[in-house]
C-alpha positions in Angstrom: -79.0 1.6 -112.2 -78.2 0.1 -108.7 -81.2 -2.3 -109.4 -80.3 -3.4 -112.9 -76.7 -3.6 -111.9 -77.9 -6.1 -108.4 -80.5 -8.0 -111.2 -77.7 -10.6 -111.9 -76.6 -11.0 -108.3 -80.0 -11.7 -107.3 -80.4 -14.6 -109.8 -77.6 -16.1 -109.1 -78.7 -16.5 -104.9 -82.0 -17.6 -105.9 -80.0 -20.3 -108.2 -77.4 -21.4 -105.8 -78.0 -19.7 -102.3 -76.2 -17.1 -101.2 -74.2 -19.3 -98.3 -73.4 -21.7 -101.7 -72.0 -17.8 -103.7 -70.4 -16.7 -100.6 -67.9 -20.3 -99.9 -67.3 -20.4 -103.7 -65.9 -16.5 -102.8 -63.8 -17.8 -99.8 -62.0 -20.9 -101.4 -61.4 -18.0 -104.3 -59.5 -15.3 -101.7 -58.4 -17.4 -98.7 -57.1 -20.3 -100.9 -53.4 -19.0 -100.0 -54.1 -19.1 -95.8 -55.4 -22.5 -96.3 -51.9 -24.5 -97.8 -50.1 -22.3 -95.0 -52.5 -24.4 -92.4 -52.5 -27.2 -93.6 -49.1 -27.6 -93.3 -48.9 -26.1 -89.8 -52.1 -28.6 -89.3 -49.7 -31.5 -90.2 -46.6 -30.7 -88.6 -48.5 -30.1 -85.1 -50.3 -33.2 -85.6 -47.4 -35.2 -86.1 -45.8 -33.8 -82.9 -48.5 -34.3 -80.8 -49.3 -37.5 -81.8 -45.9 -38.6 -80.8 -46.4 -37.1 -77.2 -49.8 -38.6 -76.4 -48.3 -42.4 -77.6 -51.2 -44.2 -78.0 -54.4 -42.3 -79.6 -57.3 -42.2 -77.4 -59.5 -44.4 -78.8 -63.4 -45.5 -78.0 -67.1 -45.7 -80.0 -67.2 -42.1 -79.9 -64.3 -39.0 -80.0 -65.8 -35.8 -79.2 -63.4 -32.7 -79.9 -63.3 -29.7 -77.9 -61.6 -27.1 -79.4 -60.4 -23.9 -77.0 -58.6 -21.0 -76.5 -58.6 -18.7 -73.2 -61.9 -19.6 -71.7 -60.9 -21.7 -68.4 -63.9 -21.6 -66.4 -66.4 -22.5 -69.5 -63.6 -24.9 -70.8 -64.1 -26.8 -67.8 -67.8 -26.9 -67.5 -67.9 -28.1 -70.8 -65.2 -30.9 -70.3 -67.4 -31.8 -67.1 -70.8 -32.1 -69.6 -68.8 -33.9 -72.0 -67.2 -37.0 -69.6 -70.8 -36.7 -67.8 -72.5 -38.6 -70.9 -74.8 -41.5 -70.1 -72.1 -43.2 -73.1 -69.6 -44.6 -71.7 -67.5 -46.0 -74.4 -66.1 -42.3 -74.6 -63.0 -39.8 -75.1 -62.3 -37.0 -75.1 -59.8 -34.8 -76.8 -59.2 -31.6 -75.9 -57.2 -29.0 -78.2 -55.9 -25.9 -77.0 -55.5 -23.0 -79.9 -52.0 -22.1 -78.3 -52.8 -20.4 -75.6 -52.2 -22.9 -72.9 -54.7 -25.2 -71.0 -56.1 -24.8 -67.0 -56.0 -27.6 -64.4 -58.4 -30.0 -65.9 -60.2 -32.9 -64.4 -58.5 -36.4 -63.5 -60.5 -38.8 -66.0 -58.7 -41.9 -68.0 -60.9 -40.8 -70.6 -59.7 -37.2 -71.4 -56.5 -36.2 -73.0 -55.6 -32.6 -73.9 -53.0 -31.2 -76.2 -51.9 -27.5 -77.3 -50.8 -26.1 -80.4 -47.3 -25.1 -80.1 -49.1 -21.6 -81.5 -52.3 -19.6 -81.9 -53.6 -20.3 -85.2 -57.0 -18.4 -85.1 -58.7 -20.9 -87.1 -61.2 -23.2 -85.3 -61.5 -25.8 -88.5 -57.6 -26.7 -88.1 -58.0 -27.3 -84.2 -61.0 -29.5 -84.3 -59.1 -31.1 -87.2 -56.0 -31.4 -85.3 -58.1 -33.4 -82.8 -60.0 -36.2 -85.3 -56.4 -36.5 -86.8 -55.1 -37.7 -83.2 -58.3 -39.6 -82.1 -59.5 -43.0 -83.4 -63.0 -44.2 -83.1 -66.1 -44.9 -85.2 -67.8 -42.1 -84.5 -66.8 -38.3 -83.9 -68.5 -35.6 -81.9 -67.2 -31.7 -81.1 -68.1 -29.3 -78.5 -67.0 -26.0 -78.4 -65.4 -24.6 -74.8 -68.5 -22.2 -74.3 -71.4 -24.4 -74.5 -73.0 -27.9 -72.5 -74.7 -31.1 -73.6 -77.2 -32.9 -72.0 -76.2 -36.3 -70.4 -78.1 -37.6 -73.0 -76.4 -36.0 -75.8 -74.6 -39.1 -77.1 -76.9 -41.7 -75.9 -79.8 -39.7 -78.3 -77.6 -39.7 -81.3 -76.0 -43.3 -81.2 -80.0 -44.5 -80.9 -80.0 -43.1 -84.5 -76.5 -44.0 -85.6 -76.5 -47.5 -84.9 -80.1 -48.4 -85.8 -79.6 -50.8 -88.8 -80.0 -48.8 -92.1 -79.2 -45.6 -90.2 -77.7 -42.3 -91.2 -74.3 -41.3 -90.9 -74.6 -38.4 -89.0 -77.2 -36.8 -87.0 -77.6 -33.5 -85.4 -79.8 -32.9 -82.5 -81.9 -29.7 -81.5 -80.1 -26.6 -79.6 -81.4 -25.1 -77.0 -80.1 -21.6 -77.2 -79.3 -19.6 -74.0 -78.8 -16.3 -73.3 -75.4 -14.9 -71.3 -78.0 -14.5 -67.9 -78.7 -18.0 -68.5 -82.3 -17.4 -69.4 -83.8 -19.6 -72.6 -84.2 -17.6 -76.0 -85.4 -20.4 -78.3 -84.6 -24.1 -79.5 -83.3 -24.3 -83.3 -84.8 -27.4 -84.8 -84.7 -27.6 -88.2 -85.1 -31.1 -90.6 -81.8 -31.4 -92.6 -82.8 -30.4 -96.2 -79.4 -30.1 -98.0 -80.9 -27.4 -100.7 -82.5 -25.0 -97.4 -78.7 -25.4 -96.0 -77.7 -23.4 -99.4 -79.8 -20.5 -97.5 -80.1 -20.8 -94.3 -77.3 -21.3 -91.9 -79.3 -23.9 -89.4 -76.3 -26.2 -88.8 -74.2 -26.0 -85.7 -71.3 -28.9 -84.9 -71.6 -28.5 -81.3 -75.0 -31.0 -82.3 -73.2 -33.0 -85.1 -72.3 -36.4 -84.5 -71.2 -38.1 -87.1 -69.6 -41.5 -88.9 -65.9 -40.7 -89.0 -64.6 -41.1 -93.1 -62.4 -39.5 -95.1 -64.9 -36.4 -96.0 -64.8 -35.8 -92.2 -62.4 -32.7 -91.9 -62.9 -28.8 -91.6 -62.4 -26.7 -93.6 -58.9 -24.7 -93.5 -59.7 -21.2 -94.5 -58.9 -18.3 -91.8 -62.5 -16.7 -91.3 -62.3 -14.2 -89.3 -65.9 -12.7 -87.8 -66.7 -11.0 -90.7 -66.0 -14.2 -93.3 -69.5 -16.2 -93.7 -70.6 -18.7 -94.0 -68.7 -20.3 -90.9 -66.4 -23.9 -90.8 -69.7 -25.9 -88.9 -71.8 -24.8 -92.1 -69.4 -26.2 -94.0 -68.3 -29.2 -93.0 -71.9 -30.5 -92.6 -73.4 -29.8 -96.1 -70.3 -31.2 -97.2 -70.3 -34.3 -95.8 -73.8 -34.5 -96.5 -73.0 -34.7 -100.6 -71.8 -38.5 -99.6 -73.3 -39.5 -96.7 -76.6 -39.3 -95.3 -77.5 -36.3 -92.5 -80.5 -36.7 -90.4 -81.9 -34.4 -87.9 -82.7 -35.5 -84.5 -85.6 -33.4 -83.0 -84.4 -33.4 -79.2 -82.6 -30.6 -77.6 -79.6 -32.0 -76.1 -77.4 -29.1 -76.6 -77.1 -25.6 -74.6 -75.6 -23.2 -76.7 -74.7 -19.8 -75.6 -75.6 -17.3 -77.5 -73.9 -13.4 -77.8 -76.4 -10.7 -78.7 -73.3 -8.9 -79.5 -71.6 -11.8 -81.7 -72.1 -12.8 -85.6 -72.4 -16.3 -84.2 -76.1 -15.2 -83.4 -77.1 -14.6 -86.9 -78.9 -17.9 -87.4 -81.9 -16.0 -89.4 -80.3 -17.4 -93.2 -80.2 -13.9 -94.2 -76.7 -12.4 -96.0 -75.0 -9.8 -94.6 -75.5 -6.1 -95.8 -74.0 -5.0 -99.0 
């Protein structure tokens, strides 16, 4: 009975994907938690904007979004202002929590949320709604680029008849620092409905109007995650390529969901 009663179920993943089923389920339940922070996304980035003044503005804003990690927060503020790009903010956003001493560059700015929102997709947002440039970037506050990171996907980006996003290779670390594998995977929009393969810490992308993140609250348990998203999203309009190079180091948790990069649904 179990098996007659999955049969359905099991035609409908092979149809859509089960990433595809499980989004449509989220917009369905969390639909009330998104309006909420939205609002709360506007009203902070109307405030903030009117404390920084000018928008920091170059060729490329990359995000960082953070909350209570100082030590990592500043190593990957240091990887981010280290690019071989020069033409280059930027904007750190603190989930309410408060921000450490960071350092002394014309080309960061960093702003906190007047409270924790627990949402990573309205931070980042909060921080392309402040910036201005062509092209947007993010980095989360526990992992490192290359120098090269930019430099590898503007060489892409700005290559007549190029995409309008790229993401590069990551190089995944373990917490001792020693190298578990690099995920390289060509962007293939219908895979993507079954595999969770894309990561923003190696997005870069043109900035437009389809460049936002998702508002849902997810907490660990809510899959797929705001970086899956976004990207197969955006890609609907605009073109996505893949970048074989790994110019990211991203940590990864044995003990976190973030590590479940093996397209498979959770149990149940």
């Amino acid at each position: 009975m179990r098996r007659i009663a999955r049969a359905p179920w099991e035609l409908l993943k092979r149809a859509f994907g089960w990433l595809v089923l499980f989004e449509a389920r989220n917009k369905l339940l969390l639909a009330p938690s998104a309006l909420r922070l939205r609002r709360l996304e506007d009203a902070e980035t109307a405030r903030l904007a009117a404390l920084l003044g000018r928008p920091p503005t170059a060729l490329v804003a990359t995000v960082i979004a953070t909350h209570r990690r100082p030590e990592a927060l500043r190593a990957a503020v240091r990887s981010a202002l280290a690019q071989t790009v020069r033409d280059h903010v930027v904007l750190v956003v603190d989930d309410g929590a408060g921000l450490p001493p960071l350092p002394a560059d014309p080309r960061l700015s960093a702003v906190s949320l007047a409270r924790n929102t627990g949402t990573a997709g309205v931070v980042r947002n909060v921080g392309i709604r402040l910036s201005r440039s062509r092209y947007v970037a993010f980095l989360d506050d526990d992992n490192l680029w290359e120098p090269d990171h930019l430099e590898q996907a503007l060489a892409v980006l700005e290559r007549p008849g190029g995409p309008d996003a790229v993401y590069t290779a990551l190089r995944r670390v373990l917490p001792d620092g020693t190298e578990r594998d690099v995920l390289s995977v060509p962007f293939d929009r219908r895979r993507a409905a079954r595999e969770a393969f894309l990561d923003t810490n190696a997005f870069v992308a043109r900035r437009s109007r389809s460049l936002y993140f998702s508002r849902l609250r997810r907490p660990p348990e809510v899959l797929p995650r705001e970086d899956w998203e976004l990207v197969r999203r955006y890609a609907r309009r605009h073109e996505v390529r893949h970048v074989p190079r790994a110019t990211v180091r991203y940590l990864v948790n044995p003990e976190s969901f973030y590590t479940a990069w093996d397209g498979a649904p959770p149990a149940g």
